[in-house]
ROLOSE-65112 format. One line per field, with one value per residue (C-alpha): residue number from 0; x, y, z. Coordinates in steps of 0.2 Angstrom, whole numbers, m for minus. Example, Ala and Ser with C-alpha at 12.3 -4.5 7.8 and 13.67 -1.06 7.14 Angstrom:
2
marlo = (0, 1)
east = (62, 68)
north = (m22, m5)
up = (39, 36)
//
This chain:
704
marlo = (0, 1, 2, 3, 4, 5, 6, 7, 8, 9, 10, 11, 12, 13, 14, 15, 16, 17, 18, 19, 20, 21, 22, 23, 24, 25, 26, 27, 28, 29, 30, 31, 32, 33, 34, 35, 36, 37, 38, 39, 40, 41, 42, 43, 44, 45, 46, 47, 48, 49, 50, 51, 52, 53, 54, 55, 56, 57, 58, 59, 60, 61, 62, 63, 64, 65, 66, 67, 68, 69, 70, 71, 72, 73, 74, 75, 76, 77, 78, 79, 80, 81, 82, 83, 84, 85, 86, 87, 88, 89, 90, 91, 92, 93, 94, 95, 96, 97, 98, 99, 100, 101, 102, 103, 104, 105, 106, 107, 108, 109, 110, 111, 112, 113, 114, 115, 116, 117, 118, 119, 120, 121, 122, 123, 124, 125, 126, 127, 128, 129, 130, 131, 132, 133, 134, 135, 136, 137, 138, 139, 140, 141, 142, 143, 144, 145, 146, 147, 148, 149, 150, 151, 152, 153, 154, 155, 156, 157, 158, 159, 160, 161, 162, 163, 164, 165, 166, 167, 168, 169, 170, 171, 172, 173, 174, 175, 176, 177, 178, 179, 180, 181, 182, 183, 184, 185, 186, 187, 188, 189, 190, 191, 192, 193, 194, 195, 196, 197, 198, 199, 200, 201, 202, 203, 204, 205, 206, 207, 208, 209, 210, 211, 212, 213, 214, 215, 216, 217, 218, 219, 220, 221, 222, 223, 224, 225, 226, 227, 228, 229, 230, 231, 232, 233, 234, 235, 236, 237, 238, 239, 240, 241, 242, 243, 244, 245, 246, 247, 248, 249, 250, 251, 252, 253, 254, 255, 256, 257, 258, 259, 260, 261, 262, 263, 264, 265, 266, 267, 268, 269, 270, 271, 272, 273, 274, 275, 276, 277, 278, 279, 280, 281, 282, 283, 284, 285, 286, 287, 288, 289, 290, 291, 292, 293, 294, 295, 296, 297, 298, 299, 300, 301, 302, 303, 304, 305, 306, 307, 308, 309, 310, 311, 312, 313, 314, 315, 316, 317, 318, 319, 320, 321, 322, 323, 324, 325, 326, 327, 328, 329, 330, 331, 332, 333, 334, 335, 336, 337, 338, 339, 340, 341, 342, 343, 344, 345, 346, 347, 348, 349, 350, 351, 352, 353, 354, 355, 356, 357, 358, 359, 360, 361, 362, 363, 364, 365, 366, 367, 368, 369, 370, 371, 372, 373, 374, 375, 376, 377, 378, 379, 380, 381, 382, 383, 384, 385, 386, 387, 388, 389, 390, 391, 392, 393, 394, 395, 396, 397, 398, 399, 400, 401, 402, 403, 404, 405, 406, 407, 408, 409, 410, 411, 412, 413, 414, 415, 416, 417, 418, 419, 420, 421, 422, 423, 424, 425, 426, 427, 428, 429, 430, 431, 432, 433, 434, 435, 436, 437, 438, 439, 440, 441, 442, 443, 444, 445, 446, 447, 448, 449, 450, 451, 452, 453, 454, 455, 456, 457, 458, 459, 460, 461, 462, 463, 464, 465, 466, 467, 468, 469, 470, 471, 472, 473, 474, 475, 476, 477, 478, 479, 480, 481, 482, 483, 484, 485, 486, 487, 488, 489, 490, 491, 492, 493, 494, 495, 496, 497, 498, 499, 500, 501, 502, 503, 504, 505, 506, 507, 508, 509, 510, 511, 512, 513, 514, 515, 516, 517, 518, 519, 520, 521, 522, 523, 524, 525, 526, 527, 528, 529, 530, 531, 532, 533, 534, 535, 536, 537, 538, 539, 540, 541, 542, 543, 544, 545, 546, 547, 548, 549, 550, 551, 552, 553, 554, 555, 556, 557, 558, 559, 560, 561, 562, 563, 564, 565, 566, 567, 568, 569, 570, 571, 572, 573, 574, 575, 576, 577, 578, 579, 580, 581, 582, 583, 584, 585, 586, 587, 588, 589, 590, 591, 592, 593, 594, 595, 596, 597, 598, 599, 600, 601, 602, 603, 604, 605, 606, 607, 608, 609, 610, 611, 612, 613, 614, 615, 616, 617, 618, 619, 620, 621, 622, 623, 624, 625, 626, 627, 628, 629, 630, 631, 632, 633, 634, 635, 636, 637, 638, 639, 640, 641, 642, 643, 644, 645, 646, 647, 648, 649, 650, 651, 652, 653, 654, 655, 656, 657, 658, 659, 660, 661, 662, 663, 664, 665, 666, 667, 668, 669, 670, 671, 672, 673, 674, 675, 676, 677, 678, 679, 680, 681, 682, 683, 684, 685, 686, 687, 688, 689, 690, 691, 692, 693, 694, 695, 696, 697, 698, 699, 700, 701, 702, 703)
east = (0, 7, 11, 1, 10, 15, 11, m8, m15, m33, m40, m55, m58, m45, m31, m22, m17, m1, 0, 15, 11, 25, 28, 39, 45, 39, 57, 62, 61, 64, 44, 40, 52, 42, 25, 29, 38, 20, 11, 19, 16, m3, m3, 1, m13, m27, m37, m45, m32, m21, m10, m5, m1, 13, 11, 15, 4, 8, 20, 33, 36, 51, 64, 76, 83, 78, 91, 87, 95, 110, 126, 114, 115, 106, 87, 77, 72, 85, 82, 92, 78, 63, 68, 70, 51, 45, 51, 50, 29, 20, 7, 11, 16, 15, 25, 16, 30, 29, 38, 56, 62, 77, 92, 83, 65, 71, 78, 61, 53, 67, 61, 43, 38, 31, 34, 23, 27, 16, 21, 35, 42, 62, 71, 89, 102, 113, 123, 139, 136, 136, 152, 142, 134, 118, 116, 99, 103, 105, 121, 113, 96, 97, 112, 96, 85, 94, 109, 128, 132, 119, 118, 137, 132, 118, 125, 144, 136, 121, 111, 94, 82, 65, 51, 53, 72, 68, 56, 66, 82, 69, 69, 49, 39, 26, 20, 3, m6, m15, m5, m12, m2, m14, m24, m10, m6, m23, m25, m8, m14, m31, m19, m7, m23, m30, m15, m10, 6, 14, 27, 45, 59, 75, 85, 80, 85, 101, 116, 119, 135, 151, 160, 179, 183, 167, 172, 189, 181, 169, 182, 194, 180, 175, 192, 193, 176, 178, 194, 201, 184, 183, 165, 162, 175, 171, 152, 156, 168, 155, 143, 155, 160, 143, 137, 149, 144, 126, 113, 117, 134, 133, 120, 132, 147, 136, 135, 150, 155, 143, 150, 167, 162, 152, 168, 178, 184, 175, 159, 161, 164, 150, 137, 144, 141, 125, 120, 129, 119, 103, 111, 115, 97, 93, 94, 90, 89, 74, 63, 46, 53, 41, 48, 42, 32, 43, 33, 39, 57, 68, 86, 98, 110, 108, 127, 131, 127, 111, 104, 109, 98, 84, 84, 83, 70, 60, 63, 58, 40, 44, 39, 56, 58, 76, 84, 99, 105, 99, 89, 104, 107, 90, 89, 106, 99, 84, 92, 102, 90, 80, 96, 99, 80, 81, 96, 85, 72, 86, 92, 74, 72, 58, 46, 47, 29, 33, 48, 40, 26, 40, 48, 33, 23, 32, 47, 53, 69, 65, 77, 70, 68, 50, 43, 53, 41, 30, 41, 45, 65, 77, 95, 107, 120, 130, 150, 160, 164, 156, 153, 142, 133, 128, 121, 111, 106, 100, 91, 83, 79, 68, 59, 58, 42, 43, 44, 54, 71, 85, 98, 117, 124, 143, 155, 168, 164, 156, 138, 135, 143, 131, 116, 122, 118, 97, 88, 82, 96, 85, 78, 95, 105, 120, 115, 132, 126, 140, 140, 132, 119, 107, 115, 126, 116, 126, 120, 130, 117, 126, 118, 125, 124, 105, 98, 82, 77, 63, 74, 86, 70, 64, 84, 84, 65, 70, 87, 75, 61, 75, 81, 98, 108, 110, 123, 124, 139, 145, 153, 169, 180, 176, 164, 166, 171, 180, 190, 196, 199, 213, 221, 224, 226, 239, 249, 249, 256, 270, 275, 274, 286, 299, 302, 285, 277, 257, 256, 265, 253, 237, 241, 244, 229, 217, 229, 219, 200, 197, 191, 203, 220, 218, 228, 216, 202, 209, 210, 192, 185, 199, 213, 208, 193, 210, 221, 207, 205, 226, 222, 209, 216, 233, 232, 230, 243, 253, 271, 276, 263, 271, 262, 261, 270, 270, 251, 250, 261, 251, 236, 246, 251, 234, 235, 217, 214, 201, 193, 209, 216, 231, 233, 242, 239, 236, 221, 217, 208, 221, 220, 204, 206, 222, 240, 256, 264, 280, 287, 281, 296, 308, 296, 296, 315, 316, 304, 310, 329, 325, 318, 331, 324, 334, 321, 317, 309, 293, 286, 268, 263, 273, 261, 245, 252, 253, 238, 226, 235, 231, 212, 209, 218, 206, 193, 193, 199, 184, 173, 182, 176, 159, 160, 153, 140, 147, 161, 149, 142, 160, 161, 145, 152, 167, 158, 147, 155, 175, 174, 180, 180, 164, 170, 181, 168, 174, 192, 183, 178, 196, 205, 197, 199, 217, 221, 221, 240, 247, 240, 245, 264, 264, 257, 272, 284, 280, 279, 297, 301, 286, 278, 269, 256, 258, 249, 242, 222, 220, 204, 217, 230, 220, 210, 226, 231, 216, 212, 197, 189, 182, 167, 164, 178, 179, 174, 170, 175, 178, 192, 199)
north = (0, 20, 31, 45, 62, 73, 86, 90, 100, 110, 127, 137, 154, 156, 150, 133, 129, 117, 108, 101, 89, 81, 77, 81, 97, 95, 90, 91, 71, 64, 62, 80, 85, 75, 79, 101, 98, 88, 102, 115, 105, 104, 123, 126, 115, 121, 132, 136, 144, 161, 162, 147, 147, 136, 132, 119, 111, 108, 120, 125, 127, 118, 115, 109, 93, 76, 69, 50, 53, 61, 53, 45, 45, 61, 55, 65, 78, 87, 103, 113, 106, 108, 128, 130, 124, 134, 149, 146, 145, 156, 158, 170, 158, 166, 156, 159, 155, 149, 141, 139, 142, 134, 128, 120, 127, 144, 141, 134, 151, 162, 152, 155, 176, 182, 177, 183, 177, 176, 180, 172, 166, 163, 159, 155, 145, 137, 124, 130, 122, 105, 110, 115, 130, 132, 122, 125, 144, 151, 159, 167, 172, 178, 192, 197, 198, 207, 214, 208, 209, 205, 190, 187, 185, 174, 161, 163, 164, 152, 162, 163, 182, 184, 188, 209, 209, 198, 211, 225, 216, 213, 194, 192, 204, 208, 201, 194, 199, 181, 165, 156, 153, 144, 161, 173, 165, 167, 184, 190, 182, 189, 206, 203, 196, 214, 223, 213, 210, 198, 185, 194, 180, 183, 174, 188, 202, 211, 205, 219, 227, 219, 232, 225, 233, 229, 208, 210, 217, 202, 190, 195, 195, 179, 172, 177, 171, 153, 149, 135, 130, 127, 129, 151, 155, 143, 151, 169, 165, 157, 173, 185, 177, 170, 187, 191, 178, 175, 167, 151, 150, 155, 142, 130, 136, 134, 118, 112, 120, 111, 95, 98, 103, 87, 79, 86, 79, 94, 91, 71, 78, 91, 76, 65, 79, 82, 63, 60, 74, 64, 46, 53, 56, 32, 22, 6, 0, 12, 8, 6, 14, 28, 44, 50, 67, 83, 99, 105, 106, 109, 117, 118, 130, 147, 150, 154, 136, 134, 151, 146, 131, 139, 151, 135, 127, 144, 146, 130, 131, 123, 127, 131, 130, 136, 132, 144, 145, 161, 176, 186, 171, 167, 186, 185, 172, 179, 193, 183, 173, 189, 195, 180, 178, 198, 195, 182, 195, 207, 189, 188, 171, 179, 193, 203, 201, 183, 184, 196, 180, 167, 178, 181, 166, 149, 154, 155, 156, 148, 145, 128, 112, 109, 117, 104, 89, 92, 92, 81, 80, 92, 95, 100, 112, 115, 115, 101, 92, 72, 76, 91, 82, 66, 79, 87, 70, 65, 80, 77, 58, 65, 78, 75, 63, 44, 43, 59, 61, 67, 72, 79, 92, 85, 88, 74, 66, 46, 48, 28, 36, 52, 40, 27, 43, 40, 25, 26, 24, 18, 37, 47, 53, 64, 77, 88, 104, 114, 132, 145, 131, 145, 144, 130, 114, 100, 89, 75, 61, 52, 35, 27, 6, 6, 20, 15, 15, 25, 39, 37, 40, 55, 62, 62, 69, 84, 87, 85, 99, 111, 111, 102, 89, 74, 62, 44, 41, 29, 34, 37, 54, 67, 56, 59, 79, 80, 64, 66, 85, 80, 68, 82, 96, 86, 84, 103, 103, 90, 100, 116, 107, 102, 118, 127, 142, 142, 155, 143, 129, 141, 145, 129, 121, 138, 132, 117, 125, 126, 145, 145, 136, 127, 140, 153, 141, 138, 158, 160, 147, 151, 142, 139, 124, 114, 117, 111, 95, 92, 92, 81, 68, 72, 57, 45, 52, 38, 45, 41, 55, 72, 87, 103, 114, 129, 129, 126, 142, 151, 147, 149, 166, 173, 172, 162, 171, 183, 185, 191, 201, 187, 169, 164, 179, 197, 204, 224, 237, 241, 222, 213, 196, 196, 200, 186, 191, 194, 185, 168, 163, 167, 159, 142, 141, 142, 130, 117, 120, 116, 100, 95, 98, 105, 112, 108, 117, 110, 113, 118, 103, 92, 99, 97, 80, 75, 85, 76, 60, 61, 68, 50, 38, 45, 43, 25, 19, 28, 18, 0, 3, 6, 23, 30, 16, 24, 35, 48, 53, 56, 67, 77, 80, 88, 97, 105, 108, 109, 119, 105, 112, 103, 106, 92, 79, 78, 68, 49, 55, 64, 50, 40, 49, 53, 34, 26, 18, 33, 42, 25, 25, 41, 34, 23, 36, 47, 31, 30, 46, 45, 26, 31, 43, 38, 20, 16, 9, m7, m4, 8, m3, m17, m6, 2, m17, m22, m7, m4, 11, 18, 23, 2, m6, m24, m33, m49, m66, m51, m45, m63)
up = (0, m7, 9, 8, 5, 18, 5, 3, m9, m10, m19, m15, m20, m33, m20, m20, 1, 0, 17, 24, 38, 40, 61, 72, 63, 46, 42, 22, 18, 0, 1, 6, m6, m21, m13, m15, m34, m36, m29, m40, m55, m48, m45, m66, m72, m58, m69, m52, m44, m46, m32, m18, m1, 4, 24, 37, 49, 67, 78, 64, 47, 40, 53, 41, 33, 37, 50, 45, 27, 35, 26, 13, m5, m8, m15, m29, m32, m23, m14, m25, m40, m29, m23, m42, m46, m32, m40, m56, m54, m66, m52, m36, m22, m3, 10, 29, 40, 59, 72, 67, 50, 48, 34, 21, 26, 25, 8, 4, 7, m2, m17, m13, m22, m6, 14, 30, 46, 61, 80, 85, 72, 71, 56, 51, 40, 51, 42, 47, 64, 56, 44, 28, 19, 12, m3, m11, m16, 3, 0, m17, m13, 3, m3, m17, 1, 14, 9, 9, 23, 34, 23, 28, 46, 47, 36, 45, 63, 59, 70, 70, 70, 75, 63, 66, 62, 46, 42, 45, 37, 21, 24, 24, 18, 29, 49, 52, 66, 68, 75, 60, 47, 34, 39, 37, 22, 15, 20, 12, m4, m6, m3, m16, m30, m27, m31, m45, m41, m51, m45, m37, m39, m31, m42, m54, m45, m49, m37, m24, m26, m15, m5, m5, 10, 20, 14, 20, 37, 37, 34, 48, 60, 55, 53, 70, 77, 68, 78, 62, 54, 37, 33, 39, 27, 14, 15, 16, m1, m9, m6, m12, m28, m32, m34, m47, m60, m68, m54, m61, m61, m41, m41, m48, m37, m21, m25, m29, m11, m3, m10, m4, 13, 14, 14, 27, 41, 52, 44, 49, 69, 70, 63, 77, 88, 84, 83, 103, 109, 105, 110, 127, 131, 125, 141, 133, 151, 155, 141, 148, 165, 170, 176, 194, 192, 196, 198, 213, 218, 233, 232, 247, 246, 240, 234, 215, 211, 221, 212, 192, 197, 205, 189, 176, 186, 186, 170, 165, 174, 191, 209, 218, 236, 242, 256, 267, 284, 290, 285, 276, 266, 260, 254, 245, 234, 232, 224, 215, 205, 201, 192, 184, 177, 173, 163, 153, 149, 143, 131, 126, 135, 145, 147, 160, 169, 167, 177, 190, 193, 195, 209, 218, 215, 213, 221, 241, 250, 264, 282, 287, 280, 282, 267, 256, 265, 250, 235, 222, 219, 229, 225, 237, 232, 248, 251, 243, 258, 263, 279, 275, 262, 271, 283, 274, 265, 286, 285, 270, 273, 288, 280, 263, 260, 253, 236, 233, 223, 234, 222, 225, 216, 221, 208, 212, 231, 231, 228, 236, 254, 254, 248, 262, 275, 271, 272, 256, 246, 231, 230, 229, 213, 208, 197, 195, 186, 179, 182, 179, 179, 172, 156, 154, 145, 153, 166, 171, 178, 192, 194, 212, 216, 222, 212, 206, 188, 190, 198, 185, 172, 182, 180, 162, 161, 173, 162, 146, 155, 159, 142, 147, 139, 152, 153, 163, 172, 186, 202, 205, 209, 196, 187, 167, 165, 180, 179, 163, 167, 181, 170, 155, 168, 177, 159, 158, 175, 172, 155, 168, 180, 168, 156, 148, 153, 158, 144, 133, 136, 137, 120, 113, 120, 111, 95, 97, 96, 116, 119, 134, 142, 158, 167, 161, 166, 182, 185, 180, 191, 207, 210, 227, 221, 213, 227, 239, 230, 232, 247, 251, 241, 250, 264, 249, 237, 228, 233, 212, 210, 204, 213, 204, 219, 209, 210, 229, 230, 221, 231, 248, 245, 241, 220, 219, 201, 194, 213, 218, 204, 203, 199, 183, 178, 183, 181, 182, 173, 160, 155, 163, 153, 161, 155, 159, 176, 174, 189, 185, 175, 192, 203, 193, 188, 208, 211, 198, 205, 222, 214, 205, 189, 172, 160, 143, 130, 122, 105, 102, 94, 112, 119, 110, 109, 129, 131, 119, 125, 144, 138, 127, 138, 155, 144, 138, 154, 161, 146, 149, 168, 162, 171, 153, 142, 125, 118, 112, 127, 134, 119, 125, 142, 134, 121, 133, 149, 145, 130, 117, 100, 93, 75, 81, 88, 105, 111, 106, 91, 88, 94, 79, 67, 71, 74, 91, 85, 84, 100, 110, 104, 109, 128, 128, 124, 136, 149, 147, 157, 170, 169, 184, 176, 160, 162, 144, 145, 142, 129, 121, 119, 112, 99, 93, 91, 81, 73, 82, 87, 104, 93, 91, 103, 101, 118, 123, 106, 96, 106, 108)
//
C-alpha cells in the first residue's frame, strides 16, 4: 500500500493551500520533497487557482533537513531542484511562516515570491554548525533579500532572528497579526490578487554590489570568530564570488561548495556531535521505566550554584523551594536569582511580567527544611565536603516525604557514601550541574549502586524539562568531565614542571579549538577549588605522584585568580582578561631547582600532543570501567562543559579519526620518562592493536 503524501493539496476561491504535515517538525524528507515539486506541477494545471499558499501544519514550518538521510545517498528531487520549481511557478506563491524556520526550510521560502510570518516566528540557515553551507541557493538568494552583509552574518554565525528583524532586514515581507499561518497565508494572498502583483523572484533580482573593504572586514572578523573551521570562510567566499557571476553560475558554485564541505573531516565531527547529543538522552535499560512526576522542587543551598539552578528550574516552569541557613542568606539568593532571570528578559528568553510572577509566586527562599516535605525531587547544592553532604542528606531523609528524589549536586565526592547517609538509598542521585547552571546545557546524571530505575528516568525527564543535555555516568572521583579533566590538567602541570610556561601551554591548547588554556580556566574558576582537592586527596597520594608545587604556592600566597586580581595571571583594569605576570618565570625556575629539575623546551605541537593523550587515555579507561556506556556521550560531556572544540567531535571522536596507533605509541613514549602517570588503557592498547575504534571497541570473542 502508497504512503500518503505529507504534502496536501486543495484550492477554494482562486487559491491553491499546499500543506506540509510532516511530524515532528515538518522535516524536508525525500517524500515531502516530491510531494511540493508535485504540488507546483498541480498549482500550473489548476485552472482554479491564481495564487497558492505554501504552509505547514503543526508547531513549525520547515525546521530543516531530514536527520534520518544524513550521510545517505542524496534521494530526488534534490532541494536545490525543488527551490528552483517553487520559484520558477508562473502563479504567485506566498509562503506563511511559523515556528522555526530553519536551513533547508528557509531556503524553501526564499524560493517561494512572497513570505509573511506570524508571531513568534524565528528563522535562520545554520549549516555552518554541522560544517556545511547552504546548498539550495542560501548563499545566493538571501544576498538578493537582505543585503551583503547582513547576509554574511547569518549564514557565517548560523544564528537565528525573530520575525521583526527579518522584516526590517527585508527577509519576509510583511508580519501577520494572527497566530495562524494557513490564515496569514490566506489573507496576504487575497492582498497581493488585489494589487495585481505579479510574482517577485530573487533569483532575478540584480546581485547587490560587493563592498571590498566591508568583505575583507567580514572576513577577519569571522576568521577570528571561527577559531580553524573550514565551513564560515568557505560560505562567506562562496557569497561574495557568487554574486559576481550570472545566478546560475553561483548556483552551480554553491553547490560544488557544498559537496566539498560534505567531505571534510569537520563536517564528519559536527554530525557525530550532533548525533551524541541525541544518543546521550537512549537508556536502553529504562525503556518502559516511567519517570516519577517533578513539579515542585527543593534546592539547598543558595550560593552561585544553588541560584543558576533555581533560575533554570523557574525558568523551566517549576515550583522552587530554596533552602539557606539564615535570614541574610535566603535574601542573598533571592536577589540573585532575580538577576539572573532579569538577565534572561534582557536575552529575550523571558518577558518581564513573566519573570515578576515566578519571583513572587512559585518561588521562596525559605530558612527551614520543612517546606521541602511536600516536593517532588530536591537537590542540594552545599560545600564540597562528605561530611556536609551526608548531613544534609540525614536531614533530607527526615523531611523529605517517601517517594521523593533526593539528588546531590557533588562535583567529584562518592555519591553511594552520601546515599548510604538516608535510608532510602534507592531514592537518591547525583546530578552535578555545571556552572552558571542557568546557562550551561550540561548535566551530568550520576547513577549510584542502588539508584532505582525509575529515579534514573525522572533524572533524564527533569534534564530534558529544563532544556539540558544529560549524561549517565558511574561513580567514582570526578565522574566523566571532571576525571578526565585531572588527567589532562595534570599533563599541563608535568609539561609546567619540567620547562614550559602556563602562557606557553594556554596558548597551545586555544591552538587546538578550546576557547581557553587550563591556566586561564583555572584563573576564571579560582585556583583555590583545585588546590582544595590536592588536598583532600593528599592522605592517599601515591608517593610516584608528581604534585604541581607551583600551583599550591600560588594558592598559599593569596593568588586564587580573577577574585583576587592574581593567579596565573594578573588581572586589572588596563587588561581585565588578564595579562602574563612577569614574575612567573623566576618563581618556577626556583621551584624546579629546588627539585632538582633541568628544564626543557617543548614545542607547540609536544604539547598538544601530551595533552590530547592524557584527555583519550582517561577517557577509555573511564569507558572500559563502564563509568561512561558509550564513547559519544563522553564526547557530550566535553563538548558542553570543557569547551572541546565541537567542530572536532569531542576527544573519542578525535581520537578515531586521528588513529588510536598513533596516539598509544605516543602513551608509551611518554611512559618512558614517567611510567607512573603515564599508564596506557587497556581498551586503548587493544584497539590500537586491532584497529578498532572507541566509537565500536571490540569486547567480549571479538576482542579474543
Amino acid at each position: 500500500m502508497t504512503e500518503p503524501s505529507p504534502v496536501r493539496y486543495h484550492s477554494e476561491g482562486g487559491i491553491a493551500f499546499i500543506e506540509i504535515d510532516n511530524p515532528p517538525v515538518n522535516a524536508l524528507s525525500a517524500a515531502v520533497r516530491q510531494g511540493l515539486s508535485d504540488a507546483v506541477a498541480r498549482l500550473a494545471g489548476d485552472a482554479d487557482a491564481r495564487i497558492a499558499v505554501l504552509f505547514c501544519a503543526g508547531r513549525t514550518f520547515i525546521a530543516g533537513a531530514d536527520i534520518s538521510e544524513f550521510g545517505k545517498p542524496p534521494v530526488p528531487p534534490i532541494l536545490p531542484d525543488v527551490v528552483a520549481t517553487l520559484e520558477a511557478s508562473v502563479k504567485p506563491i506566498v509562503a506563511a511562516l511559523h515556528g522555526t524556520v530553519l536551513g533547508g526550510g528557509l531556503e524553501i521560502a526564499l524560493g517561494a515570491h512572497c513570505r509573511v510570518a506570524v508571531p513568534g516566528t524565528r528563522m535562520g540557515l545554520p549549516e555552518v554548525t554541522l560544517g556545511l553551507l547552504p546548498g539550495a541557493g542560501g548563499t545566493q538568494r538571501l544576498p538578493r533579500a537582505v543585503g551583503v552583509e547582513a547576509a554574511i552574518d547569518l549564514i557565517t554565525s548560523g544564528r537565528q532572528i525573530d520575525a521583526r528583524k527579518a522584516l526590517d532586514l527585508g527577509l519576509v515581507d510583511a508580519l501577520a497579526e494572527e497566530t495562524d499561518p494557513r490564515a496569514a497565508g490566506e489573507a496576504e494572498a487575497r492582498r497581493l490578487l488585489a494589487e495585481g502583483r505579479a510574482p517577485r523572484r530573487l533569483s532575478g533580482v540584480p546581485a547587490p554590489a560587493v563592498d571590498a573593504d566591508a568583505v575583507h572586514a567580514w572576513r577577519a572578523k569571522v576568521a577570528k570568530s571561527a577559531r580553524g573551521q573550514i565551513a564560515p570562510l568557505r560560505a562567506l567566499d562562496t557569497i561574495v564570488a557568487g554574486l559576481g557571476l550570472p545566478f546560475a553560475d553561483g548556483m552551480a558554485q554553491e553547490r560544488q561548495a557544498f559537496t566539498d564541505l560534505m567531505q571534510t573531516p569537520e563536517r564528519a565531527a559536527l554530525i557525530h556531535a550532533f548525533f551524541a547529543e541525541r544518543r546521550a538522552a537512549q537508556q536502553d535499560d529504562l525503556a518502559g521505566v516511567d519517570a516519577r512526576p517533578i513539579r515542585r522542587l527543593g534546592i539547598v543551598g543558595g550560593g552561585t550554584m544553588g541560584q543558576g539552578i533555581a533560575a533554570s528550574a523557574l525558568t523551566a516552569g517549576m515550583d522552587v523551594t530554596l533552602v539557606e541557613r539564615d535570614e541574610a542568606s535566603a535574601a542573598k539568593a533571592a536577589a540573585g536569582i532575580g538577576k539572573m532571570l532579569d538577565g534572561a528578559v534582557k536575552r529575550g528568553k523571558l518577558d518581564a511580567d513573566t519573570a515578576s510572577r515566578m519571583q513572587s509566586q512559585v518561588f521562596r527562599a525559605v530558612t527551614s527544611y520543612d517546606p521541602l516535605a511536600q516536593v517532588d525531587l530536591v537537590i542540594e547544592a552545599v560545600f564540597e565536603s562528605l561530611e556536609v553532604k551526608q548531613e544534609v542528606f540525614r536531614t533530607l531523609d527526615r523531611v523529605c516525604r517517601p517517594g521523593a528524589v533526593l539528588a546531590t549536586n557533588t562535583s567529584y565526592l562518592d555519591v553511594d557514601l552520601i546515599a548510604g547517609a538516608t535510608t532510602r538509598p534507592q531514592d537518591v542521585i547525583g546530578l552535578h550541574f555545571f556552572s552558571p547552571a542557568n546557562v550551561m546545557r550540561l548535566l551530568e546524571i550520576v547513577v549510584a549502586g542502588k539508584t532505582a530505575p525509575d529515579v534514573t528516568a525522572t533524572a533524564f525527564a527533569l534534564a530534558k524539562k529544563m532544556g539540558k543535555i544529560g549524561v549517565r555516568s558511574g561513580v567514582c572521583d570526578g565522574f566523566i568531565g571532571n576525571r578526565m579533566m585531572l588527567a589532562y590538567r595534570t599533563a599541563a602541570d608535568h609539561l609546567v614542571l619540567d620547562g614550559a610556561s602556563p602562557y606557553q601551554v594556554d596558548q597551545a591548547v586555544v591552538a587546538l579549538g578550546f576557547p581557553m588554556g587550563p591556566y586561564q580556566v583555572g584563573d576564571l574558576a579560582g585556583l583555590d577549588i583545585g588546590y582544595a582537592t590536592r588536598q583532600r586527596k593528599a592522605p592517599t597520594r601515591d608517593p610516584r605522584e608528581r604534585v604541581p608545587v607551583f600551583a599550591d604556592r600560588l594558592v598559599e600566597s593569596g593568588r586564587l585568580g580573577r577574585k583576587t586580581g592574581r593567579g596565573y595571571y594578573l588581572y586589572d583594569d588596563a587588561s581585565p582578561q588578564g595579562r602574563p605576570d612577569p614574575e612567573m618565570d623566576g618563581m618556577l625556575a626556583g621551584l624546579r631547582t629546588d627539585l632538582g629539575i633541568t628544564p626543557r623546551d617543548f614545542s607547540t605541537e609536544e604539547i598538544q600532543a601530551r595533552y590530547m593523550a592524557a584527555m583519550v587515555n582517561e577517557g577509555a579507561k573511564i569507558l572500559d570501567e563502564g563509568i561512561a556506556a558509550r564513547a559519544s556521550d563522553i564526547d557530550v560531556v566535553l563538548l558542553h562543559g570543557y569547551g572541546f572544540p565541537r567542530w572536532k567531535g569531542g576527544p573519542m571522536h578525535w581520537a578515531d579519526a586521528t588513529g588510536l596507533d598513533s596516539i598509544a605509541a605516543d602513551i608509551r613514549r611518554f611512559a618512558a620518562e614517567d611510567p607512573y602517570f603515564w599508564q596506557l588503557s587497556p581498551l586503548l592498547a587493544r584497539l590500537a592493536a586491532q584497529g578498532g575504534t572507541l566509537a565500536e571497541p571490540k569486547t567480549g570473542k571479538d576482542a579474543a
